[in-house]
C-alpha positions as CSV (number, residue, x, y, z in Angstrom):
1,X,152.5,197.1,29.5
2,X,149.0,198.6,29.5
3,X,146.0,197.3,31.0
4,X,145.3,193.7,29.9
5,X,141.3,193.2,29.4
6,X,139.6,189.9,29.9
7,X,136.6,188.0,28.0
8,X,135.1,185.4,29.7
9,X,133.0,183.5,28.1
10,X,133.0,179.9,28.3
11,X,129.7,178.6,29.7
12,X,126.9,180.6,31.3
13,X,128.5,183.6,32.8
14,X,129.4,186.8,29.8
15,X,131.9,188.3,32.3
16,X,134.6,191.1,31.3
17,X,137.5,192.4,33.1
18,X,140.2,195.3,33.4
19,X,143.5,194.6,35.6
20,X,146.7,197.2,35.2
21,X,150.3,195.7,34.5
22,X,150.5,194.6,38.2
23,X,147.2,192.6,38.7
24,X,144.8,195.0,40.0
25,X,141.4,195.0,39.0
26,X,140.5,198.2,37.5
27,X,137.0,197.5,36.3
28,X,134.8,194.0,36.5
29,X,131.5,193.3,35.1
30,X,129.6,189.9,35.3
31,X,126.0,189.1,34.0
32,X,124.7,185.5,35.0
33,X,122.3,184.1,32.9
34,X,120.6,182.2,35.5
35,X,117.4,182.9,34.7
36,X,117.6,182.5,30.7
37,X,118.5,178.8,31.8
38,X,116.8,177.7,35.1
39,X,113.4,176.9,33.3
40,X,115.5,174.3,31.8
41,X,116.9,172.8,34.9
42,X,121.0,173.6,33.1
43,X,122.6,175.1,30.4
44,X,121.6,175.5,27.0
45,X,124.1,175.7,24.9
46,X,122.8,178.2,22.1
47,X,120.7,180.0,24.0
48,X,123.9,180.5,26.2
49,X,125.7,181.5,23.3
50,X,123.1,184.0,21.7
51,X,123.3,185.5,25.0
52,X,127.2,185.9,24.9
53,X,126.3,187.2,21.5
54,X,123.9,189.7,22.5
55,X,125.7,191.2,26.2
56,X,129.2,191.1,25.1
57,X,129.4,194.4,22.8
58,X,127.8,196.8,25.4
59,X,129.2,195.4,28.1
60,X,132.7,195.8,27.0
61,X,132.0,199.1,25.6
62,X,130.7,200.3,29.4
63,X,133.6,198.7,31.0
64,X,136.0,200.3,29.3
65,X,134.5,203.6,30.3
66,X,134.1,202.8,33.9
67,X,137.7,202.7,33.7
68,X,138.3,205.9,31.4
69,X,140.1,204.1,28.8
70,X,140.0,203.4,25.6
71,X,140.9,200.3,23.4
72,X,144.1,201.6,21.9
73,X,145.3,202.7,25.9
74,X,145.2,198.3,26.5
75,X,148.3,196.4,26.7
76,X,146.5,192.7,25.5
77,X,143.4,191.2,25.3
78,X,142.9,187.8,26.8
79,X,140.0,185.8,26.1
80,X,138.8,182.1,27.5
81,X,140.3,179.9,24.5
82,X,138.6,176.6,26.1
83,X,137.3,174.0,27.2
84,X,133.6,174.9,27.3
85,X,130.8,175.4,25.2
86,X,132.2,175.8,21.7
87,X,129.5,178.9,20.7
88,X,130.2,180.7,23.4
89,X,133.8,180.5,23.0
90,X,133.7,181.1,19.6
91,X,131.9,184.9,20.8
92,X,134.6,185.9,23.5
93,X,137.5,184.5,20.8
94,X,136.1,186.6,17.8
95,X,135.4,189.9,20.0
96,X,138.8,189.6,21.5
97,X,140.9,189.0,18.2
98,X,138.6,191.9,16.6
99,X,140.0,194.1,19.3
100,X,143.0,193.0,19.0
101,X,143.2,193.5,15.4
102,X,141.7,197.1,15.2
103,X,144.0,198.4,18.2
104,X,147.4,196.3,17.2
105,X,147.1,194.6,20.5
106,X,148.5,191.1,21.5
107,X,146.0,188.5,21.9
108,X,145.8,185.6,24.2
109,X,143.8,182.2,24.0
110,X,143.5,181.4,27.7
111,X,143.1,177.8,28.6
112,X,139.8,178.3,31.6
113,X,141.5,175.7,33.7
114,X,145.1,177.4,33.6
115,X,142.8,180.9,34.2
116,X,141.5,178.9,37.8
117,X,145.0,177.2,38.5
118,X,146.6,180.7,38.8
119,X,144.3,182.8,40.2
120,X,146.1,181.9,43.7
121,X,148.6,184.1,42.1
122,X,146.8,187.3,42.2
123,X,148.6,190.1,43.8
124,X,147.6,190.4,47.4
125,X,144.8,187.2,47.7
126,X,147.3,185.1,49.6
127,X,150.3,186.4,52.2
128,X,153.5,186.1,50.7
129,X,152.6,185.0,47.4
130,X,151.9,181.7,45.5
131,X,155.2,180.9,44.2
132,X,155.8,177.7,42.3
133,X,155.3,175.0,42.4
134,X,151.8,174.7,44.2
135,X,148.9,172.2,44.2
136,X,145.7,172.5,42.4
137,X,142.4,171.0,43.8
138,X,139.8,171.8,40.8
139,X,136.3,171.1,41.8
140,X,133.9,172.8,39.8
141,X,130.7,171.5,37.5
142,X,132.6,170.2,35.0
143,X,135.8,169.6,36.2
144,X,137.7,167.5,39.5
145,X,140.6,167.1,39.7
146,X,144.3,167.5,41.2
147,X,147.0,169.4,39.6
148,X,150.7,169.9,40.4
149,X,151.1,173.6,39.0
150,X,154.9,173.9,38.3
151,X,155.1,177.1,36.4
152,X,152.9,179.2,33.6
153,X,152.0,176.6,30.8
154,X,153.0,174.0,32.6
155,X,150.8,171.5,34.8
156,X,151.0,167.9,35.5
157,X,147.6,166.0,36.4
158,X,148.1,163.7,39.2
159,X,144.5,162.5,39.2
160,X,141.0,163.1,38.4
161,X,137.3,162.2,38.7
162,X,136.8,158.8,36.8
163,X,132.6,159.9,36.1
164,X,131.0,162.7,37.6
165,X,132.4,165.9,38.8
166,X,131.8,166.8,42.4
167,X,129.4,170.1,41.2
168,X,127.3,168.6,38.7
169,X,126.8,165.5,41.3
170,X,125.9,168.5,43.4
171,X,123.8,169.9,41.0
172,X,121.8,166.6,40.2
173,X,121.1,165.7,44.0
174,X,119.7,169.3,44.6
175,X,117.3,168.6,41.4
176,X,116.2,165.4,43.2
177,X,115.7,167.3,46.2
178,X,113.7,170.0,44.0
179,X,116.1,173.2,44.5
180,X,116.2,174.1,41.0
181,X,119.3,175.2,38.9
182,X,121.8,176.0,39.8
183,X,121.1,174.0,43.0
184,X,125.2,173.8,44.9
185,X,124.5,176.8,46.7
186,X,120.5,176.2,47.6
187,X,122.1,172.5,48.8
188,X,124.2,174.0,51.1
189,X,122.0,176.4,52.7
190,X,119.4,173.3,53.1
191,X,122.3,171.0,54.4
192,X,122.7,173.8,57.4
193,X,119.3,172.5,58.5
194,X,119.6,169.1,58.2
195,X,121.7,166.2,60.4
196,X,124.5,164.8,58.5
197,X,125.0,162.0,60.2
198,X,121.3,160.3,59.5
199,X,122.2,158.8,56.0
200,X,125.7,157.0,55.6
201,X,126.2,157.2,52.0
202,X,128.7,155.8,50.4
203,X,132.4,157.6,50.4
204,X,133.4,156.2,46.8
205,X,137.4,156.0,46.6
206,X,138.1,157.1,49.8
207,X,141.3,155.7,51.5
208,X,142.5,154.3,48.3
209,X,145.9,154.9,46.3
210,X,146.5,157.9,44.4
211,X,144.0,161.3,43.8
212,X,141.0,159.7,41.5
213,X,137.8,160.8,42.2
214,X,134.2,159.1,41.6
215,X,130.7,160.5,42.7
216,X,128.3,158.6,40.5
217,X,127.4,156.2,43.0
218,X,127.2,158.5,45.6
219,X,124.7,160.7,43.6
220,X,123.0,157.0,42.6
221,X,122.6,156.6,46.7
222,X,120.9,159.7,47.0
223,X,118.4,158.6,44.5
224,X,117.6,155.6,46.0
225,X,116.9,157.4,49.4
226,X,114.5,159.8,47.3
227,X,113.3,156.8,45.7
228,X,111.5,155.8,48.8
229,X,109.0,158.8,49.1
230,X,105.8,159.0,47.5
231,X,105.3,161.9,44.5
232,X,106.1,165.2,45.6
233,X,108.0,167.5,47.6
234,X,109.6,165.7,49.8
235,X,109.2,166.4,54.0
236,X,111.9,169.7,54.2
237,X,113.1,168.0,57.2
238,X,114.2,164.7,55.1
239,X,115.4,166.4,52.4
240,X,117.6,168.6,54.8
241,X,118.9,165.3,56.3
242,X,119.9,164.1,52.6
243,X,121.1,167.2,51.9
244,X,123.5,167.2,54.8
245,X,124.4,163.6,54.4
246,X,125.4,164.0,51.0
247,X,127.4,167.2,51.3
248,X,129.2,165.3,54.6
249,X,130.0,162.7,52.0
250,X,131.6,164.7,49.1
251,X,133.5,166.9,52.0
252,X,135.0,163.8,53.5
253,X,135.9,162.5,49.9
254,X,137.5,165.9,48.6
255,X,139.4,166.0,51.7
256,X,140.7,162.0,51.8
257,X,141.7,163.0,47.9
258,X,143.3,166.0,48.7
259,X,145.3,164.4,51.3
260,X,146.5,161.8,49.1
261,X,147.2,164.3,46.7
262,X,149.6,166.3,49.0
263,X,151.6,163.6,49.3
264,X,152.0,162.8,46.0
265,X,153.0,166.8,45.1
266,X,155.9,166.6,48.4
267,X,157.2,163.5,46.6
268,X,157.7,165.3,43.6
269,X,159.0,168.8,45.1
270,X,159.8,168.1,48.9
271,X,159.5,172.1,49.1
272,X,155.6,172.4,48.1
273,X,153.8,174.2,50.8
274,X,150.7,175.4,49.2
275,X,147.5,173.8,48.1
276,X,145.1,175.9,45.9
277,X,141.3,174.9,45.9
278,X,139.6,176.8,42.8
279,X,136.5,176.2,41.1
280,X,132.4,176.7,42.2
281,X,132.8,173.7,44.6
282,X,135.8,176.1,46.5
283,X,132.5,178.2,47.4
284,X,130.9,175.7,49.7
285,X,132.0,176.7,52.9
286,X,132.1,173.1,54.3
287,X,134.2,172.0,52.0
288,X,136.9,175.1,52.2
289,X,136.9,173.7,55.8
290,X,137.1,170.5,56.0
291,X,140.3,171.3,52.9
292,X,142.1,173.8,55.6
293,X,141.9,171.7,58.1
294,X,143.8,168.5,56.1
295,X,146.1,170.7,54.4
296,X,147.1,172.0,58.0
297,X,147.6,168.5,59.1
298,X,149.7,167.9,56.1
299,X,152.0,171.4,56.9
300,X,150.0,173.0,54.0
301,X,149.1,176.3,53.5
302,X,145.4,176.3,51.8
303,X,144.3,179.3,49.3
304,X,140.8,179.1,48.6
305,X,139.8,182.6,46.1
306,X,137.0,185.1,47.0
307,X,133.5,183.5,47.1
308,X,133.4,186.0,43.7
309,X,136.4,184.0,42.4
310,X,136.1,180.6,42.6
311,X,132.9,180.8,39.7
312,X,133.6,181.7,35.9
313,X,135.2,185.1,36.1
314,X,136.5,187.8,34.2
315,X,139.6,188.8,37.0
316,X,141.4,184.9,36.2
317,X,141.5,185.3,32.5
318,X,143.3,188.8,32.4
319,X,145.4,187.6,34.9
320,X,146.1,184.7,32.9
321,X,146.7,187.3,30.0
322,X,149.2,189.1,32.0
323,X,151.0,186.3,33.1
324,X,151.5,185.1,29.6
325,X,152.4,188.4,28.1
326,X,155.1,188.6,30.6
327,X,156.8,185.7,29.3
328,X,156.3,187.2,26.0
329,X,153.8,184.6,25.2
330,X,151.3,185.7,22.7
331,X,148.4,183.3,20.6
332,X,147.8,183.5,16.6
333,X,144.8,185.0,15.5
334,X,143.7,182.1,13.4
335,X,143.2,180.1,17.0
336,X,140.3,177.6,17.3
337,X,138.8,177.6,20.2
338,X,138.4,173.9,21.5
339,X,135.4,172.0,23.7
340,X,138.0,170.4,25.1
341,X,141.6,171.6,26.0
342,X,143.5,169.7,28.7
343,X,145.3,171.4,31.8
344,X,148.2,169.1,31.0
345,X,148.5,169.4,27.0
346,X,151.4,170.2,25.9
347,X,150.8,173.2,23.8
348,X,149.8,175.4,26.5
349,X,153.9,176.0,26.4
350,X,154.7,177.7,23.2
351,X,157.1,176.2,21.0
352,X,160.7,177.2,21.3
């Protein structure tokens, strides 16, 4: 098999990708469109889209000569199928399939959360391998939640968040606190100043049965606290001490939750060893600690991805492409892409 290239294209991020047969990454490109959306405190949809519309072109065409091939020398092309923002979908879907079409290639609609779930699996990122079956913890914007990864296609959900999503409850607490957007990673660095122990918000779900998650009220806390100050920018001192409290508070939760959820994936395969954190959330560096240290209590290996791989990336969905294509596992050009597209639906298997 030649070269599998990878569209990713699902939110803000136009990201493109070359890997070989065996996983490794012959070319990479990513362009954030941070600063097309930050004036708008999130993403906007078409204007995320008409950027997909206008990168994508060029930045395929350059990729492919930074690796010195051409689109008839590819094996596949794999592009993000859903869930996300339908219009940009619908760019990295139609440039894929017209690839596909003009060269005779294979094509593959890649679910984005099956793309995160196995990029554990890439050659070299974790000693020994990630065989099946594993744990997935998703934390990401838009998505939370636990996974018991048995195989390519095939994913049971053993819980999830019942509101908000640990990064977008992230994301709104760092707007209260006036960071901007994307405000996870300017929340973290402010939590490093601040004392996490002078607000004790609350730690919604923790200690209770099964892997659900919930941060509105948590996030509905923080606002009260922030409530209390006059107009303005609040004292950097106090909003460092909310931003510590509050990131304590979701690190404590995802860990209680991930604990819970380790038991529930030796229950169903006594052999599981590994749990995989994926996702933007899996960039916070107290929460990739606070994970290895329960996962090490529960005889757990963790795998947390590059800093580079835990966002929307290129790498995950032509490995995803490769993995499928190995199985002989191809999509029909007339896919839709879909908004929404479950880890656990049913039709990520194809039919016999």
């Amino acid at each position: 098999m030649g070269p599998v290239l990878g569209i990713e294209t699902s939110c803000d991020e136009t990201a493109t990708a070359l890997l070989d047969a065996d996983g490794r990454i012959l070319a990479e490109t990513v362009l954030s469109q941070t600063r097309e959306h930050a004036a708008f405190g999130g993403v906007v949809p078409e204007i995320a889209a008409r950027a997909h519309l206008h990168y994508l072109p060029d930045q395929v065409t350059a990729l492919l000569a930074q690796a010195g091939l051409g689109v008839r020398d590819l094996g596949g092309v794999a592009a993000s199928g859903g869930p996300g923002l339908i219009g940009g979908l619908i760019v990295g879907s139609l440039m894929a399939k017209g690839l596909a079409m003009a060269a005779a290639l294979p094509y593959v609609a890649v679910n984005h959360l099956e793309a995160h779930a196995l990029t554990a699996r890439l050659p070299g990122l974790m000693p020994g391998g990630a065989g099946f079956p594993y744990l997935l913890l998703l934390v990401s914007g838009g998505h939370c939640q636990c996974v018991a990864v048995e195989g390519v296609g095939r994913h049971v959900r053993l819980g999830g968040t019942v509101d908000d999503a640990a990064g977008e409850a992230f994301d709104k607490v760092a707007k209260l606190l006036g960071l901007g957007w994307p405000g996870g990673p300017a929340l973290e660095r402010l939590a490093a100043r601040g004392d996490p122990r002078r607000h004790d918000f609350p730690r919604p779900m923790l200690r209770r049965e099964g892997c659900d998650f919930s941060f509105s009220g948590l996030k509905t806390a923080v606002a009260q606290v922030v409530a209390r100050y006059p107009a303005g920018p609040l004292p950097q001192q106090d909003a460092a001490d909310i931003a510590a409290s509050f990131q304590a508070a979701v690190t404590e939760v995802l860990a209680d939750r991930a604990r819970h959820a380790m038991a529930m994936m030796r229950a169903r395969a006594p052999a599981a060893d590994l749990l995989v954190v994926a996702g933007g959330v899996a960039a916070n560096r107290a929460v990739r600690a606070a994970l290895e240290e329960a996962a090490a209590r529960a005889g757990f290996r963790l795998a947390a991805p590059p800093l580079r791989l835990c966002t929307d990336n290129a790498v995950m969905v032509a490995w995803t492409g490769i993995e499928r294509l190995r199985l002989g596992w191809t999509s029909p050009l007339d896919f839709a892409p879909r908004p929404r597209w479950p880890l656990d639906s049913a039709d990520l298997r194809p039919a016999a």
